[in-house]
C-alpha positions in Angstrom: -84.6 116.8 -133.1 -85.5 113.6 -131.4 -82.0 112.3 -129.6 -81.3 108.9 -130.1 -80.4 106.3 -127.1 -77.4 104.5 -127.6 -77.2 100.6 -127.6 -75.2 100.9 -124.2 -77.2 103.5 -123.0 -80.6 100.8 -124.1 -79.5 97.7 -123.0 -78.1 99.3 -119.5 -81.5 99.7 -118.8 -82.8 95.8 -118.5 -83.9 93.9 -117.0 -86.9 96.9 -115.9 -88.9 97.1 -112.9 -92.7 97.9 -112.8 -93.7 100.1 -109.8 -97.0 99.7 -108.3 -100.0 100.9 -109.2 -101.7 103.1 -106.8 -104.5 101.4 -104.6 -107.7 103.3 -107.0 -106.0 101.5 -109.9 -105.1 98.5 -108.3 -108.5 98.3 -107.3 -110.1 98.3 -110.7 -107.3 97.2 -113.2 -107.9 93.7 -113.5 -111.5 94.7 -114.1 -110.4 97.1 -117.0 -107.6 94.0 -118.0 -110.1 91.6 -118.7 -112.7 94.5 -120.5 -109.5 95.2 -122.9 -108.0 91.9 -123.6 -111.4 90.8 -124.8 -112.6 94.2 -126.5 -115.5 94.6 -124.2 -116.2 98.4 -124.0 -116.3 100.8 -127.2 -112.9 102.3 -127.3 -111.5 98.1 -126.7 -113.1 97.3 -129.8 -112.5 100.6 -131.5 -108.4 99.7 -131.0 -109.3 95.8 -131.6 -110.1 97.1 -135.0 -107.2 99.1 -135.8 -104.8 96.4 -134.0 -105.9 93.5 -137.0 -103.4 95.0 -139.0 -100.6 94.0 -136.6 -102.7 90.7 -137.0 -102.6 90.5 -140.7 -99.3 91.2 -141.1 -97.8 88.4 -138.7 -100.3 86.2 -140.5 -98.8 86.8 -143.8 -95.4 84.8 -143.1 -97.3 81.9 -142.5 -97.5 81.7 -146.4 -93.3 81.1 -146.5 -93.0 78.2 -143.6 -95.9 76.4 -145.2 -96.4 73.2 -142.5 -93.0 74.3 -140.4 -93.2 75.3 -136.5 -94.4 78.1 -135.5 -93.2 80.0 -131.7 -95.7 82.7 -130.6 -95.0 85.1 -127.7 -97.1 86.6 -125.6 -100.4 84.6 -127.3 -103.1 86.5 -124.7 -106.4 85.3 -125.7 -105.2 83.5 -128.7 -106.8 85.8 -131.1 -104.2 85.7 -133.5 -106.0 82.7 -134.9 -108.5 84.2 -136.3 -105.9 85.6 -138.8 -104.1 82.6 -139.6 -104.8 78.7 -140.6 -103.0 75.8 -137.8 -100.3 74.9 -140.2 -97.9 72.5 -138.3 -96.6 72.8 -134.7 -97.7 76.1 -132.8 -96.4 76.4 -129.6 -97.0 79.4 -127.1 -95.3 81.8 -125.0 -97.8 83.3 -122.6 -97.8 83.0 -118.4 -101.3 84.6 -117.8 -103.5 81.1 -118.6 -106.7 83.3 -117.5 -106.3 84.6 -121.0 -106.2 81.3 -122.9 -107.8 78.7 -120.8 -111.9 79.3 -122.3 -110.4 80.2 -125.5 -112.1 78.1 -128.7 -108.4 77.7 -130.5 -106.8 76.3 -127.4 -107.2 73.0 -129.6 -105.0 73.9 -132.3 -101.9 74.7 -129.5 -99.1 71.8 -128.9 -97.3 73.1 -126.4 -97.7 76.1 -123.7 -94.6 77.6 -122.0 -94.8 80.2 -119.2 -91.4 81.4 -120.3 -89.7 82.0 -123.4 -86.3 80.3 -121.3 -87.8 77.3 -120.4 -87.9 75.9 -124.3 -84.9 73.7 -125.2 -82.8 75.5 -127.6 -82.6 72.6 -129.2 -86.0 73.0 -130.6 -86.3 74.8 -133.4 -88.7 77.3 -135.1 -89.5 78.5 -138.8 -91.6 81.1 -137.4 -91.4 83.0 -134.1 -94.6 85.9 -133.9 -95.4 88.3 -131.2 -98.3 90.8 -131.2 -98.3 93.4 -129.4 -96.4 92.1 -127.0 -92.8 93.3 -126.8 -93.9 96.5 -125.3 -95.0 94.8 -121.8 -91.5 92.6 -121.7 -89.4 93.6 -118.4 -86.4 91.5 -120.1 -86.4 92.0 -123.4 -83.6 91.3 -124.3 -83.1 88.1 -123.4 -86.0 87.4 -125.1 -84.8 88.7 -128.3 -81.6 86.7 -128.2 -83.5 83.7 -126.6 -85.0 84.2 -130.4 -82.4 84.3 -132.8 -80.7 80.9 -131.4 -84.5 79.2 -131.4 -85.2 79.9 -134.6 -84.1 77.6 -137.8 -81.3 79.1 -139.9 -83.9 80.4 -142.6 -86.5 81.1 -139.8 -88.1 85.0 -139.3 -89.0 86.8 -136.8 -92.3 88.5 -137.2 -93.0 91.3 -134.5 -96.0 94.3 -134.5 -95.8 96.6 -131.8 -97.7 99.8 -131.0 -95.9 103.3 -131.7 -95.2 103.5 -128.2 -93.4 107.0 -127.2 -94.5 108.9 -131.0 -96.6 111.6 -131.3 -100.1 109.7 -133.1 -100.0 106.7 -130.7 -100.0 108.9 -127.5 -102.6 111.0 -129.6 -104.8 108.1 -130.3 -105.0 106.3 -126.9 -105.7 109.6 -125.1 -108.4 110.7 -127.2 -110.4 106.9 -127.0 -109.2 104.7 -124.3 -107.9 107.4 -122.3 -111.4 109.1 -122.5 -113.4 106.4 -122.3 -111.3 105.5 -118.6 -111.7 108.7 -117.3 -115.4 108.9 -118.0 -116.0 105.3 -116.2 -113.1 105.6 -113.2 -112.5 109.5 -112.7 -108.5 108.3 -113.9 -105.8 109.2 -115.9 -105.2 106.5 -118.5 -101.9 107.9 -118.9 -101.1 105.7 -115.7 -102.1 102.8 -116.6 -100.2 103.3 -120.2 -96.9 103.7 -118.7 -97.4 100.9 -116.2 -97.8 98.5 -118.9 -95.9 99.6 -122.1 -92.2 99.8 -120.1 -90.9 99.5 -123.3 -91.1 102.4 -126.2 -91.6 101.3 -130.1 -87.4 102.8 -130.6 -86.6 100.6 -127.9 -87.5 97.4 -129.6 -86.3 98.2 -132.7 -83.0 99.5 -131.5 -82.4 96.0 -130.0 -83.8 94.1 -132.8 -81.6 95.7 -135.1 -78.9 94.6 -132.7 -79.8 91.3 -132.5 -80.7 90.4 -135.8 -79.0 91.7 -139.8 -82.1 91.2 -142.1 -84.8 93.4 -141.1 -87.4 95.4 -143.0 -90.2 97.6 -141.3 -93.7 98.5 -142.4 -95.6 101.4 -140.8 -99.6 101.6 -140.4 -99.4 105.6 -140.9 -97.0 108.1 -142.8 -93.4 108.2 -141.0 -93.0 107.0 -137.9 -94.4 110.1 -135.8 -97.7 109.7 -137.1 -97.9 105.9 -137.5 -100.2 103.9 -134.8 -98.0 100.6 -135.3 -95.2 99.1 -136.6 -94.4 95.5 -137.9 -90.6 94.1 -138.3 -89.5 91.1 -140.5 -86.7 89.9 -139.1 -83.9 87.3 -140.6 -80.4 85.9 -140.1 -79.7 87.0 -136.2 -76.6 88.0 -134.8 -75.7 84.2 -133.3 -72.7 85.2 -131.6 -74.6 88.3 -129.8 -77.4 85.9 -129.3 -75.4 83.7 -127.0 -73.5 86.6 -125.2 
């Protein structure tokens, strides 16, 4: 049976540390970066596909907030808009502008931030997304809470992560990506994984259920061992725990 971390035992952990990669992957990752963030190889499209349902999902609470404000974290190449209609202010979380700055939707974004802290709580959100994001976040955290006190009293959070740490996800990425790397570097993708998702999928939803009371969850596969993602709807956050 899978043994459960503790809250303690969880937050005790943050902020995280990446170590570095080792010189042959330093040498190529921003090479493979750029290939993955814009689906530029087979097995980038291949998981470009199955990620549109964490797309579609986020999307779908744009229907409550009709023209309200909308927060997104970790916006990448701002593909999230091909999911979703501009409907009132979106502004963006995301420090990497390489990813953004040629984008076609850069248009429809108000305002860019490089960090989640540097927004005014007294701004105020209907809507706060993040796709596929979560997972990279050394402080999360703080991010989280920095969450619950931006968002408006009936404002969600809407989050899809990867089933990072469970059995299909591991599965999946070693049997595409991970082949597809080895084939073109000679290297285990495995490395490159656990530089970049310091977080695992209980992780996140350990701390989101500690940070907020509402929360339902919806799983693209049967049970959470053999799902590939998972989306959280979250409501009503902890405001107290927020501010600690």
């Amino acid at each position: 049976m899978r043994k459960q971390k503790t809250i303690d035992e969880i937050m005790s952990q943050f902020p995280k540390s990446r170590k570095p990669l080792p010189d042959a992957y330093q040498k190529i990752y921003e090479q493979h970066y750029s290939e993955n963030r814009t689906a530029a190889t087979k097995a980038s499209k291949a998981t470009a596909f199955m990620e549109s349902w964490c797309h579609k999902h986020v999307a779908k609470t744009s229907d409550h907030i009709k023209n309200g404000a909308t927060l997104e974290i970790g916006a990448g190449t701002l593909n999230q808009f091909k999911y979703e209609k501009k409907a009132g202010v979106y502004d963006i979380v995301e420090p990497y502008s390489l990813l953004f700055q040629n984008s076609t939707f850069l248009k429809f974004v108000d305002n860019i931030y490089d960090d989640i802290s540097l927004i005014p709580l007294e701004k105020k959100y209907d809507r706060i997304t993040s796709v596929a994001s979560f997972e990279h976040i050394l402080n999360l955290p703080d991010v989280i809470k920095r969450c619950g006190l931006l968002l408006k009293e009936e404002g969600v959070l809407s989050v899809s992560i990867p089933n990072e740490g469970r059995f299909l996800w591991k599965f999946a990425y070693r049997n595409t990506s991970g082949r597809e790397f080895f084939r073109r570097f000679g290297l285990e993708y495995d490395v490159i994984m656990h530089y970049e998702h310091v977080n695992t999928a209980d992780e996140i939803e350990a701390l989101i259920k500690y940070f907020f009371q509402d929360i339902s969850l919806s799983l693209c596969g049967i049970g959470k061992n053999f799902s590939f993602y998972r989306y959280y709807l979250c409501r009503k956050p902890y405001i107290l725990r927020c501010k600690e």
